[in-house]
N, C-alpha and C positions, 0 to 999 in steps of 0.2 A: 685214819681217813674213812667218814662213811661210805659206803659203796653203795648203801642203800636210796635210791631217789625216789622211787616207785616200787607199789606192790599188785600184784594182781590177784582179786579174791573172788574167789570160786565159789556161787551158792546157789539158794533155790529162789526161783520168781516167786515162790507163793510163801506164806509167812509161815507155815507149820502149823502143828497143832500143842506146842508149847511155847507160853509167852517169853519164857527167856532166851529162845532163836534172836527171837526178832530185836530183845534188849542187848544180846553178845555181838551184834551186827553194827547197832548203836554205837556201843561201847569200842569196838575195833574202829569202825570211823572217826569217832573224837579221839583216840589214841593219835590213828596217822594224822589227821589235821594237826593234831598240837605239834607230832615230830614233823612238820612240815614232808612228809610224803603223799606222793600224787597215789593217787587211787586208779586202779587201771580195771575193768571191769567187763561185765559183757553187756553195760547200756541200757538195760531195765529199768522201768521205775517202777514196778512193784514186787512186794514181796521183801522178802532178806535183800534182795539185789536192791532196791530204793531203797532201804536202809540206810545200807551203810553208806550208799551215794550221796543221803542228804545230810548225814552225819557230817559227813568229809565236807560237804557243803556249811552248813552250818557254823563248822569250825574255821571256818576261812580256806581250806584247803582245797586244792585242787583234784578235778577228776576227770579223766578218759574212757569214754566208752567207746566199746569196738563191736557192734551188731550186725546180723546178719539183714539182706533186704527183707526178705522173708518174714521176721521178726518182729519186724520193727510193729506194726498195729496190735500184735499176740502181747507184748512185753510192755511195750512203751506206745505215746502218740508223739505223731514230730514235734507238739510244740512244746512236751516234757522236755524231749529229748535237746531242743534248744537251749536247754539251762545247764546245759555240759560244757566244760570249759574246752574241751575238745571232743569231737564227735568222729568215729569211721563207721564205716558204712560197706560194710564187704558184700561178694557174690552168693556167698557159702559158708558151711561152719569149717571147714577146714581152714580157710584165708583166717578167721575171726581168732583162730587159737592160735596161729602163725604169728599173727601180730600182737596179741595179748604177748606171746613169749616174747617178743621182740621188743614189747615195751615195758616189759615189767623189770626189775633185779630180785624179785624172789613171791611168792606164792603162799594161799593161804585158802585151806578149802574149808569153809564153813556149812551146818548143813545143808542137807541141798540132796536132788533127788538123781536122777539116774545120769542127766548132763553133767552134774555138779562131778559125782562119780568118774562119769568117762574122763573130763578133765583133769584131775587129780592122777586116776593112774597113769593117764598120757604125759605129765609133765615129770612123773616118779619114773616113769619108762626111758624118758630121755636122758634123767640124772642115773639111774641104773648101765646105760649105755655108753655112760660117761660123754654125753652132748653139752651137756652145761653142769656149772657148781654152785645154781642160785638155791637161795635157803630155801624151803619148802615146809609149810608147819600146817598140820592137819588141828584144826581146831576141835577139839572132843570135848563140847559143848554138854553140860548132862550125859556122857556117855555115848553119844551120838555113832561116833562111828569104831565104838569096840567089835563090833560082831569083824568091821573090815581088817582092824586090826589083826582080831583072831583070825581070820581068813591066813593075811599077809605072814603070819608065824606058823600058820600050818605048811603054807605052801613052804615056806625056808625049813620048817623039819624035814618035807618030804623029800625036801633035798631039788625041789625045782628054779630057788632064787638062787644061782650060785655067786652072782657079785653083789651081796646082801650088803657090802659096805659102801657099794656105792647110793644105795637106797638110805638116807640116815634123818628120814620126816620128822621135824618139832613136833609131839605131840604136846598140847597143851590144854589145860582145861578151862581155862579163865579169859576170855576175850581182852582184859584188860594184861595179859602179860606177852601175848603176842609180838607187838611189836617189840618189846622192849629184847626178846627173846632173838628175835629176826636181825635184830641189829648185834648181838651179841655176837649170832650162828654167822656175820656175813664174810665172803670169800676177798683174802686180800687181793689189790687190783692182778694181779697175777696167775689168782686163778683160776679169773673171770676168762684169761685168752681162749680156752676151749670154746665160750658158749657161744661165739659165733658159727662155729661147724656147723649149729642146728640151722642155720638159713640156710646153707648149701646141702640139705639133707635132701 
């Protein structure tokens, strides 16, 4: 039984400064269109984030953005943002990652700059704390995020990650193996029960 319905992907508003960001963004959105999963996002239409939004679009597939008020003129304009098959609209980034967890069943951080970042280690924070068991796959896109890798392996030598198995991120290189990867990695219904603990956190 698939578990997977929705993915939530993690990335940058602005398109980078190498063209194949923006083609692995692409390529991840006409994946989940074709496996009929929803795209759960943070709302953007420019950049990697309209990417892969219009990709998902494109392919017939559905998509969720969750943005903050704030936001909304920086990232997107309302009447972009009316061409989401479902739109939220929160106070704060805090609500916005709340409910990205809430709706997504697994995780996918493509590049992306210091937000892209904080999200990523926040959702690896929760599967390290054993809150949830959705799959999590860091896209390493051209190498993108080895230095964070190296980071992440110094700190477990130093002996600071001490529930390193709980931490266990798809690293992948190919935008186009993600999904296929995601479904492979997914938790049977059982032991999904945990991840609602994260809404009473």
């Amino acid at each position: 039984m698939n578990t997977i319905r929705s993915i939530c992907v993690y990335c940058g508003s602005s398109p980078g400064r190498d063209p194949i960001h923006m083609a692995s963004a692409e390529a991840l959105g006409r994946s989940m269109a074709e496996a009929g999963i929803r795209l759960v996002y943070g709302g953007g239409t420019k950049g990697i984030m309209g990417a892969v939004a219009d990709a998902v679009h494109r392919g017939g597939g559905a998509v969720t953005g969750i943005i903050p008020r704030f936001l909304i003129h920086k990232e997107a304009s309302e009447a972009e943002l009316g061409s989401l098959d479902e739109l939220h609209v929160t106070d704060n980034m805090h609500q916005r990652k709340h409910m990205m967890f809430e709706h997504s069943d697994a995780f996918v951080a493509l590049p992306g700059g210091i937000g892209t970042l904080e999200e990523l280690i926040e959702i690896m924070t929760w599967s390290q704390l054993g809150r949830h068991a959705k799959p999590i796959a860091i896209a390493n896109i051209a190498g993108f995020w080895d230095p964070l890798l190296g980071l992440i392996d110094h700190m477990a030598d130093a002996g600071f990650i001490h529930t390193a198995h709980q931490v266990r991120p798809l690293v992948i290189d190919r935008a186009e193996e993600i999904v296929p990867a995601i479904l492979a990695a997914a938790p049977h219904p059982a032991e999904q029960e945990g991840s609602d603990d994260i809404k009473r956190m």
